[in-house]
MARVOTOR-121147 format. One line per 3 residues: number of its first residue (from 1); their letters; for each residue z, x, y of N, C-alpha, C. Coordinates in steps of 0.05 Angstrom, whole numbers, m for minus. Each point is the difference from the previous one (the first is absolute). Layout:
<lonus>
NUM> a> Z:X:Y:Z:X:Y:Z:X:Y | ...
</lonus>
This chain:
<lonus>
1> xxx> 1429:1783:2378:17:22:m9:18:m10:m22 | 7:22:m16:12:m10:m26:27:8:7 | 19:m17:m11:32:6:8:10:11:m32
4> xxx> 6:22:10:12:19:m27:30:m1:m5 | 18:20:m9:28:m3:m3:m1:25:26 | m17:22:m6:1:29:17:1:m16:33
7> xxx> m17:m14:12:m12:m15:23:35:m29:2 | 2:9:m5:26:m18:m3:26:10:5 | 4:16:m29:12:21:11:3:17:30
10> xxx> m18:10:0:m9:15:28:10:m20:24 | m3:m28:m4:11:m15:30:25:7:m3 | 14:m11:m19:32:0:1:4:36:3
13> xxx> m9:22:4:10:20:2:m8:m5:35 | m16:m1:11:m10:2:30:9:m22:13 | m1:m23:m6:13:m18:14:32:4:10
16> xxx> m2:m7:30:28:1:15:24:m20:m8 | m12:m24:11:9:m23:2:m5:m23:m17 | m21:5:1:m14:m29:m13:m11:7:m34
19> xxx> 8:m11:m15:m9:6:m18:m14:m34:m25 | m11:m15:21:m8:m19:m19:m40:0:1 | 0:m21:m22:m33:3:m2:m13:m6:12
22> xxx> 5:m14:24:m29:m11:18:7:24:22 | 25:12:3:m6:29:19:m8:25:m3 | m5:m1:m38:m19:13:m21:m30:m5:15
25> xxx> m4:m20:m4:m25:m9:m8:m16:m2:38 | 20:2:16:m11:m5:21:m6:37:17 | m1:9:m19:m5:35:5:m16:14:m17
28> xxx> m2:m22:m7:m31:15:m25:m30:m24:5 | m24:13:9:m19:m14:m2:0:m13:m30 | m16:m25:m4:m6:m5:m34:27:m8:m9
31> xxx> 23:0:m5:19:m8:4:14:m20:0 | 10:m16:m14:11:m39:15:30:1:m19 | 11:m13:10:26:m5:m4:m2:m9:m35
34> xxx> m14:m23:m5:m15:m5:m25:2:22:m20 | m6:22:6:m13:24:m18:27:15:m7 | 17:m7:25:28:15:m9:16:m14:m21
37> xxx> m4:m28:7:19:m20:m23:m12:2:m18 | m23:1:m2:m21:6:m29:10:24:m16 | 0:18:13:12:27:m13:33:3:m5
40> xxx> 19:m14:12:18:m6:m3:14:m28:m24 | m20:m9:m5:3:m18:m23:m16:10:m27 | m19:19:m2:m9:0:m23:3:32:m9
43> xxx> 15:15:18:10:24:m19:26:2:m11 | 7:24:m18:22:m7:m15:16:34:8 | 10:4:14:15:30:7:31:2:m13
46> xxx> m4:12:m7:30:7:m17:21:21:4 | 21:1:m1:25:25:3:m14:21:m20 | m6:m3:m22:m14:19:m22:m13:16:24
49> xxx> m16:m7:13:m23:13:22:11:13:21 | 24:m11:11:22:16:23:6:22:m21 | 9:6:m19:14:20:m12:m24:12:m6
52> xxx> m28:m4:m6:m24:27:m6:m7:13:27 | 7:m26:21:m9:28:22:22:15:13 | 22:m6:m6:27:18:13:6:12:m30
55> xxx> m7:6:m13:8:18:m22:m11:29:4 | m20:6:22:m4:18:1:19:25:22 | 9:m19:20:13:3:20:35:13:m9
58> xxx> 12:m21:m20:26:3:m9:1:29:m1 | 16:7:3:27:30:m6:14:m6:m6 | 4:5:m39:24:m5:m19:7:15:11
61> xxx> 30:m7:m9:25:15:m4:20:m12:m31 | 9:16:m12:19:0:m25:22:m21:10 | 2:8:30:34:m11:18:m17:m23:13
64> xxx> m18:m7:m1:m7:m27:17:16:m16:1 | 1:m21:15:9:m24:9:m20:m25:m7 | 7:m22:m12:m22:m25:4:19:m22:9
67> xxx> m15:m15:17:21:m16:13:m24:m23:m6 | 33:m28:11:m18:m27:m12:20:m19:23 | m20:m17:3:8:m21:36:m23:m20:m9
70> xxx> 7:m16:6:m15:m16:11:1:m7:36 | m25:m12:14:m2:m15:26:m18:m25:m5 | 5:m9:26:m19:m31:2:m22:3:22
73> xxx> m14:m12:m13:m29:4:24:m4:m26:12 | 12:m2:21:10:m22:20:m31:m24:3 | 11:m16:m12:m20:m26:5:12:m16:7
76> xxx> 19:m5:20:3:m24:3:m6:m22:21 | m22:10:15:m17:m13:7:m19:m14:m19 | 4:m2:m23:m32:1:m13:23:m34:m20
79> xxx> m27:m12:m5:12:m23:m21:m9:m11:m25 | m24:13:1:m23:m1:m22:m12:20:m15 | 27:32:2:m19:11:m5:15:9:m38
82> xxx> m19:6:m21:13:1:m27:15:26:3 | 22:3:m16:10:22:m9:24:m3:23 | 5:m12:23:12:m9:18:26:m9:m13
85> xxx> 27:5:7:20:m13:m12:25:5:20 | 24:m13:m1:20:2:14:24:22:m7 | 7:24:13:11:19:m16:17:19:25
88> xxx> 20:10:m16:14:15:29:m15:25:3 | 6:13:27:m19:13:5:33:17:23 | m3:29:m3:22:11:m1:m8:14:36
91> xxx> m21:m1:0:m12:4:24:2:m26:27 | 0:m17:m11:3:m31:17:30:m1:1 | 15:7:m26:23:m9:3:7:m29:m4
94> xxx> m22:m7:m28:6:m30:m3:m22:0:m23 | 1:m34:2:m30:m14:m28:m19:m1:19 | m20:6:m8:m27:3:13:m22:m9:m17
97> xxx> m23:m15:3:m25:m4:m9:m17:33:m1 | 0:5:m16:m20:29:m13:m1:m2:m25 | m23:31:2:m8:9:m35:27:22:m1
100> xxx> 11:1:m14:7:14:m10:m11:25:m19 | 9:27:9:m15:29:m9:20:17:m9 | 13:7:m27:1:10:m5:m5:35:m12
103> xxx> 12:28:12:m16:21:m3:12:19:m7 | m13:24:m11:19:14:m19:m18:30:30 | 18:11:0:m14:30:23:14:22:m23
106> xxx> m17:17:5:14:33:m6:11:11:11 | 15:15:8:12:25:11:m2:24:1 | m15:17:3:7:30:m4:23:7:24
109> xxx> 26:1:m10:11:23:29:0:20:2 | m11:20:m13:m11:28:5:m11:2:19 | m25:m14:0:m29:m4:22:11:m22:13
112> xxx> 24:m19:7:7:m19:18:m26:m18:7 | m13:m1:m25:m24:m24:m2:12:m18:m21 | m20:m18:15:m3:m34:m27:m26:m9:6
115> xxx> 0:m11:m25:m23:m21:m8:8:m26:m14 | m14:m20:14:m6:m22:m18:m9:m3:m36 | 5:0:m22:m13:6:m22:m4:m23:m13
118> xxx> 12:m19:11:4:m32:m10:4:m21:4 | 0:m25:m4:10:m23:17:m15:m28:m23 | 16:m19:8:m12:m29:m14:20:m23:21
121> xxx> m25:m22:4:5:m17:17:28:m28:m21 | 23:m8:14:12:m14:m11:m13:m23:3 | m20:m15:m33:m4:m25:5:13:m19:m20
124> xxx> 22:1:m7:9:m13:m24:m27:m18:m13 | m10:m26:21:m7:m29:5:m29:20:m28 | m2:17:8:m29:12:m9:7:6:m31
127> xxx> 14:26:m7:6:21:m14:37:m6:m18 | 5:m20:3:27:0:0:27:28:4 | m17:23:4:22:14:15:22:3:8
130> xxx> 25:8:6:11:4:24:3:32:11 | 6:8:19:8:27:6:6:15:m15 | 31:m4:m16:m1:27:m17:m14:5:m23
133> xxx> m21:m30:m7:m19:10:m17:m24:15:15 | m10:m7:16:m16:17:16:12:34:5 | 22:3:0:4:26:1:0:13:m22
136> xxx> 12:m18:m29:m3:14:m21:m32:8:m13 | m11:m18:10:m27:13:m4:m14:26:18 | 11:m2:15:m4:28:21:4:20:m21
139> xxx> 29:m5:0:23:28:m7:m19:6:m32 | m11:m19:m10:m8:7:m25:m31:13:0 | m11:2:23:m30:18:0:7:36:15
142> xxx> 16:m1:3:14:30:16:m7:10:m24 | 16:m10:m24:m3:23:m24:m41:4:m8 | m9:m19:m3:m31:5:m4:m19:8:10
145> xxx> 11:4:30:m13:5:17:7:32:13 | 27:3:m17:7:33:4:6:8:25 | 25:m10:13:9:m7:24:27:14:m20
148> xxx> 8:20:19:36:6:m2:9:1:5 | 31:m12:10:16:m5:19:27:3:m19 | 16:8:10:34:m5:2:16:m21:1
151> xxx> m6:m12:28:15:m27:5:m14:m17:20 | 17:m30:m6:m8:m27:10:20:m2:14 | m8:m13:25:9:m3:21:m10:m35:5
154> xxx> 17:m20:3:m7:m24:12:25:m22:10 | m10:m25:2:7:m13:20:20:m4:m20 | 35:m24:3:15:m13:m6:m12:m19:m22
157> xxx> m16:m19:19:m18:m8:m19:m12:0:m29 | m5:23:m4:m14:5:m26:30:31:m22 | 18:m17:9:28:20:m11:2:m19:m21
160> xxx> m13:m2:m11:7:m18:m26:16:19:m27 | 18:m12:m16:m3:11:m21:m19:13:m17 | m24:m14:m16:m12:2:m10:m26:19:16
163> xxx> 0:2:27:m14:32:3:18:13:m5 | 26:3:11:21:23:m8:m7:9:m27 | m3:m14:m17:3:10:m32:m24:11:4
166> xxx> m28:m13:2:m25:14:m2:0:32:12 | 17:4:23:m4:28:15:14:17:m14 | 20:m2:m13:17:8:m22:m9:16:m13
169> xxx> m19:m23:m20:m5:10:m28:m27:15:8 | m3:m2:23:m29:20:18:6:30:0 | 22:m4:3:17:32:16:m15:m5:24
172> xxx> 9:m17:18:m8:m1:27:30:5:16 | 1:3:22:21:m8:21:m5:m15:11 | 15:m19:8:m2:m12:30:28:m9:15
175> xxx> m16:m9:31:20:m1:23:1:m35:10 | 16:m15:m11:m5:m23:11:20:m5:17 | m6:m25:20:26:m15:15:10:m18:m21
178> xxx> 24:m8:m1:5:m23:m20:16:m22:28 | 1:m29:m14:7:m15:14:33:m6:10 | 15:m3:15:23:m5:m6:14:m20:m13
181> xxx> m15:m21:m7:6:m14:m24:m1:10:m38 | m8:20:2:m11:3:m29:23:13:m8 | 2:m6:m31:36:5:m10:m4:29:m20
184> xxx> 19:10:10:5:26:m7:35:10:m8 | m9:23:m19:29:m1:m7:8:42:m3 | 18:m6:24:8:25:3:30:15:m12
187> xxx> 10:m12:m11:21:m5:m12:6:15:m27 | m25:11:m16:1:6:m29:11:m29:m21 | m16:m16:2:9:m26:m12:23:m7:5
190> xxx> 7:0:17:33:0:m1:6:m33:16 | m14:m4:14:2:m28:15:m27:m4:m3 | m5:m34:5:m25:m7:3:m30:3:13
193> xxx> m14:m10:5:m24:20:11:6:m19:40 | m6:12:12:0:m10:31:m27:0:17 | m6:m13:28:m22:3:14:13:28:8
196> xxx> m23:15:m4:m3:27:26:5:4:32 | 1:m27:4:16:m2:31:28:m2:m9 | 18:m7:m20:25:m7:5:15:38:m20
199> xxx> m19:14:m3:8:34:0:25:5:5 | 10:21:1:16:9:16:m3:37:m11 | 1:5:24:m11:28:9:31:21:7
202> xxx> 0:14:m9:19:25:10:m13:20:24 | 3:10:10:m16:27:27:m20:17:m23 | 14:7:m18:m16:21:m20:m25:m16:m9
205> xxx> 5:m25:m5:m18:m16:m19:m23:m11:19 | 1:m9:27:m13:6:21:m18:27:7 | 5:18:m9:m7:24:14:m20:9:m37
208> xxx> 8:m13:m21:m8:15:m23:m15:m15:m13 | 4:m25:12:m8:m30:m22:24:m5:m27 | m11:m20:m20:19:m8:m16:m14:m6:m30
211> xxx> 14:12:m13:m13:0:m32:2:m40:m8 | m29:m10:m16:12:m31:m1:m18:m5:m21 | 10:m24:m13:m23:m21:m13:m11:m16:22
214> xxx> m33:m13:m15:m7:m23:16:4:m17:m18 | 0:m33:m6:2:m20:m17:m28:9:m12 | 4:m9:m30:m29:10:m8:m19:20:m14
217> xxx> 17:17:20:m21:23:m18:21:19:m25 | m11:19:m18:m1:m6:m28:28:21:9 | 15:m10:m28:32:15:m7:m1:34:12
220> xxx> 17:8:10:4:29:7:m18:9:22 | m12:m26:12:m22:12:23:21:2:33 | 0:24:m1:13:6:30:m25:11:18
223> xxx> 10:m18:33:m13:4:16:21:2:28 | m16:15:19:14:0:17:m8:m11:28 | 21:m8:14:3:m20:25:7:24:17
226> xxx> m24:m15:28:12:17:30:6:m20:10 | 12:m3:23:12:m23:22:m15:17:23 | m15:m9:16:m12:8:21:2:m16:24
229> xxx> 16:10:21:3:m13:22:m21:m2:17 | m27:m20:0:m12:4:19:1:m11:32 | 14:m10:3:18:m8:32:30:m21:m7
232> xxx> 6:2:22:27:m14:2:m4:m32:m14 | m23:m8:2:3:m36:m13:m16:7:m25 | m3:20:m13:m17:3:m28:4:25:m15
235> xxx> 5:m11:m28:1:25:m18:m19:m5:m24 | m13:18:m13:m17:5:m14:8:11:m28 | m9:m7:m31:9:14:m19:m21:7:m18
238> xxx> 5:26:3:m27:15:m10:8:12:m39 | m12:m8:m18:4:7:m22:m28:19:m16 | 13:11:m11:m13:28:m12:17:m1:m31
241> xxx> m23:22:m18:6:8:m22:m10:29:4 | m4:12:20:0:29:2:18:14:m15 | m6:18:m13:23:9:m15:17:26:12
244> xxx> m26:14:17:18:20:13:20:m9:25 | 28:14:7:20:m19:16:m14:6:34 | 0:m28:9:m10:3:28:22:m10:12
247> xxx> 5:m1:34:18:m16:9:m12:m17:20 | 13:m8:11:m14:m32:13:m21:2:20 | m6:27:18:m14:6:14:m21:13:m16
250> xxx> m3:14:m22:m22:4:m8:m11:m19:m15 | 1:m17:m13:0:m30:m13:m20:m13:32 | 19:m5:14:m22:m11:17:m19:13:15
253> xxx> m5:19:m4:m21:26:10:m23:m12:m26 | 11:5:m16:m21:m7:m28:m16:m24:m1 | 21:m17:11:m4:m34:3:m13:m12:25
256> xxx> 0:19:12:m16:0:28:m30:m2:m3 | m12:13:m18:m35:12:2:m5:m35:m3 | 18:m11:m13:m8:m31:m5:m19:m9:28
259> xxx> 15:4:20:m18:m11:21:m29:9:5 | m4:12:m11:m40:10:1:m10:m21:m8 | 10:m20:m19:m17:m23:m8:m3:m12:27
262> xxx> 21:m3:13:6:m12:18:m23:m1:34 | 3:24:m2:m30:19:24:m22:m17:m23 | m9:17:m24:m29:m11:m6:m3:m39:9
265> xxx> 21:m15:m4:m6:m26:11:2:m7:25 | 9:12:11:m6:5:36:m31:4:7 | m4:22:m13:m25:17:6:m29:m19:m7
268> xxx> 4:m9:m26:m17:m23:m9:m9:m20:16 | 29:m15:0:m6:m31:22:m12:10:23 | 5:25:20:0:6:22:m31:11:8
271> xxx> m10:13:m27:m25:17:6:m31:m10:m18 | 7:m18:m11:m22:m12:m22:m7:m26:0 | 20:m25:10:m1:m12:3:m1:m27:m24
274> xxx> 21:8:m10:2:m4:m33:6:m31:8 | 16:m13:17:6:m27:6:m26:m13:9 | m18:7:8:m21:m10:19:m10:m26:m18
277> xxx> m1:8:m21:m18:m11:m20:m1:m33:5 | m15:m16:16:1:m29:m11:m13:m15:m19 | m15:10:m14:m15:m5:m17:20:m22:m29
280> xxx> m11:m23:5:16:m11:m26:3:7:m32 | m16:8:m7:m4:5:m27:21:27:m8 | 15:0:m17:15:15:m16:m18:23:m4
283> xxx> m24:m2:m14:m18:21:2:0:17:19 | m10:m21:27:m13:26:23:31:11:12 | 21:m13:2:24:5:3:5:29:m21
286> xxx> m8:3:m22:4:23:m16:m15:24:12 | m26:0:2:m21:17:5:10:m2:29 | 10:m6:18:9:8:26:18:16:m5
289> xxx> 24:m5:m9:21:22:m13:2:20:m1 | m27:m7:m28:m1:27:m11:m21:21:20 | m12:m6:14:m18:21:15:22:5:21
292> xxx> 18:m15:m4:13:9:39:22:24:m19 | 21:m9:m19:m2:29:m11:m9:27:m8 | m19:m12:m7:m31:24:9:5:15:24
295> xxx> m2:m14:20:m7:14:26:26:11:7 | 25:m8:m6:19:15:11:3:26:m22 | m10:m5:m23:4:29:m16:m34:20:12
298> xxx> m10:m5:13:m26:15:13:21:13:20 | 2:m22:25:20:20:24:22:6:m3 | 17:7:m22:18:17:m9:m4:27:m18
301> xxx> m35:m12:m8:2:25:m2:m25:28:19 | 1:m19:18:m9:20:24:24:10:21 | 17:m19:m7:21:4:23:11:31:m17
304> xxx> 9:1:m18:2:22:m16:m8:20:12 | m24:m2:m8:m27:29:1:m2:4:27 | m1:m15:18:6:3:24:21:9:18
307> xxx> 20:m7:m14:36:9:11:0:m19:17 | m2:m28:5:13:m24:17:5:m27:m17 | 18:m10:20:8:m28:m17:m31:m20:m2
310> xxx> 3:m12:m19:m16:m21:1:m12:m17:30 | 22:0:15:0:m11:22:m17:24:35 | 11:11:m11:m17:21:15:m34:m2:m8
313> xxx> 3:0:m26:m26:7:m3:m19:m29:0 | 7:m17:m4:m18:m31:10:0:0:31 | 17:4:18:3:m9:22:m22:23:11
316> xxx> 1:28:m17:m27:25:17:m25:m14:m6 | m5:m19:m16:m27:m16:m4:m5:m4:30 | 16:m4:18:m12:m11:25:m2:12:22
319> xxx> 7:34:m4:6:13:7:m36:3:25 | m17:0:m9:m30:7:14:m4:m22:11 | 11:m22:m15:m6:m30:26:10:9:25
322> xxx> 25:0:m9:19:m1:25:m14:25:24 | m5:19:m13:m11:25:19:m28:m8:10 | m9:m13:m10:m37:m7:2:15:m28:28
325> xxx> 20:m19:m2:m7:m16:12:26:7:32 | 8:25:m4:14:2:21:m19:22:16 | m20:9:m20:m22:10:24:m19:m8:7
328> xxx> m7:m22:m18:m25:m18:9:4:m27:m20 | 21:m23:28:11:m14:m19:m26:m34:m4 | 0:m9:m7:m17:m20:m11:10:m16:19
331> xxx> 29:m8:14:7:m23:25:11:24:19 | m8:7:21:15:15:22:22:m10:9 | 24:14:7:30:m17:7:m7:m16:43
334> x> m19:20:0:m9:m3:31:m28:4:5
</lonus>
């Protein structure tokens, strides 16, 4: 039997648990573990290819949302494998051994759907890269690819100046967290610039946000600051160039959809088996990736068409076992 990308694909959509090659290979006559690392080392699958088959699926919107995160795809069991590196991982809550995955999702909130439309693996060692170049290349195929959106939504992380200016001169919006170290000046030049934790807030200014500079960006550029209390030991500062006036609760209503990136990397690790991969080679490490993105943009978009979560609808895969072996089970309990 010949091992395809479709025959590959197809495991990582049906598979429960297990998603490596000799538990491939041990369910198909003709078959050998061999044939999977074979096919996993000598094809070349690309993000270009995630975006031709979910381009059919997308529902623009003028008001879209595109959001940008990165996660880590937990190796740290592994010690040999390429593309492998030491990196925090926001999910562990520390430095972790993984690949690093950077990904850009869409938004429609009209239709309260998303899609995946993008992604590139962080390999500096490879590509010399870092993150917010990987995103600037994202943000720069939206326009060619005729994708229209409103605003960017992302992590602290990637609140750089120099995207600020790029979204700018975009006529884009966006909703970022900024750090409480980063210096800002609320003052009208009047005193020096300060960290964003050392603020000071009035009740109104709380409830409305606060007109400010960030260090950096170009003469006369006003932006505005929310202070968001998200519990008693943490506060959050959300910055915007929205131009229409919001106040601090709709700011974070806006700033909220952020977390959908958040579900699609849940959903990923959890249903595709995007970590499984042991395969050493950087290569088959790619072409694992990229098909397990594949498969989670397949059952998202059945879960759709269907009206159930993703999770509903992999777990009904087993739905006829379970009934086939509680009426005529393969081990009797007695």
């Amino acid at each position: 039997m010949k091992m395809t990308a479709q025959l590959y694909g197809q495991f990582l959509v049906s598979s429960q648990v297990n998603y490596t090659g000799t538990y491939l290979a041990d369910h198909l006559d003709g078959l050998t573990h061999d044939n999977v690392r074979y096919f996993l080392k000598t094809n070349h699958f690309t993000p270009r290819q995630l975006w031709q088959q979910v381009r059919p699926q997308v529902v623009l919107s003028a008001r879209g949302y595109v959001l940008f995160d990165d996660t880590v795809l937990d190796k740290h069991h592994s010690r040999r494998i390429e593309l492998v590196r030491r990196q925090y991982s926001g999910n562990a809550h520390g430095v972790i051994a993984g690949i690093g995955l950077v990904n850009c999702v869409y938004v429609n909130a009209e239709t309260d759907q998303f899609w995946l439309i993008d992604y590139r693996l962080f390999a500096p060692d490879d590509d010399g890269k870092t993150k917010l170049e990987h995103v600037a290349d994202m943000l720069a195929q939206l326009a060619p690819r005729g994708i229209p959106y409103r605003t960017v939504l992302m992590d602290s992380w990637y609140a750089t100046t120099k995207l600020f200016k790029w979204l700018l001169e975009a006529g884009k919006t966006f909703y970022c967290p900024l750090k409480s170290n980063r210096l800002v000046d609320d003052s009208g030049d009047q005193q020096p610039y300060q960290p964003v934790g050392c603020l000071c807030w009035s009740n109104e200014e709380v409830k409305q946000g606060k007109i400010l500079k960030v260090k950096g960006m170009p003469k006369g550029c006003k932006l505005k600051l929310f202070r968001v209390l998200v519990s008693t030991h943490r506060t959050d500062y959300l910055v915007t160039n929205e131009a229409e006036p919001r106040d601090t609760a709709a700011a974070e209503q806006e700033s909220n959809v952020r977390w959908t990136i958040e579900q699609f990397h849940r959903e990923l690790k959890q249903l595709t088996g995007v970590q499984a991969c042991q395969c050493r080679l950087a290569r088959s490490q790619r072409n694992h990736i990229a098909l397990a993105v594949r498969a989670w943009t397949r059952l998202k978009q059945a879960a759709y068409q269907t009206h159930k979560t993703v999770y509903q609808l992999k777990q009904g895969f087993l739905d006829a076992y379970m009934r086939h072996e509680l009426l005529q089970p393969a081990l009797a309990f007695a």
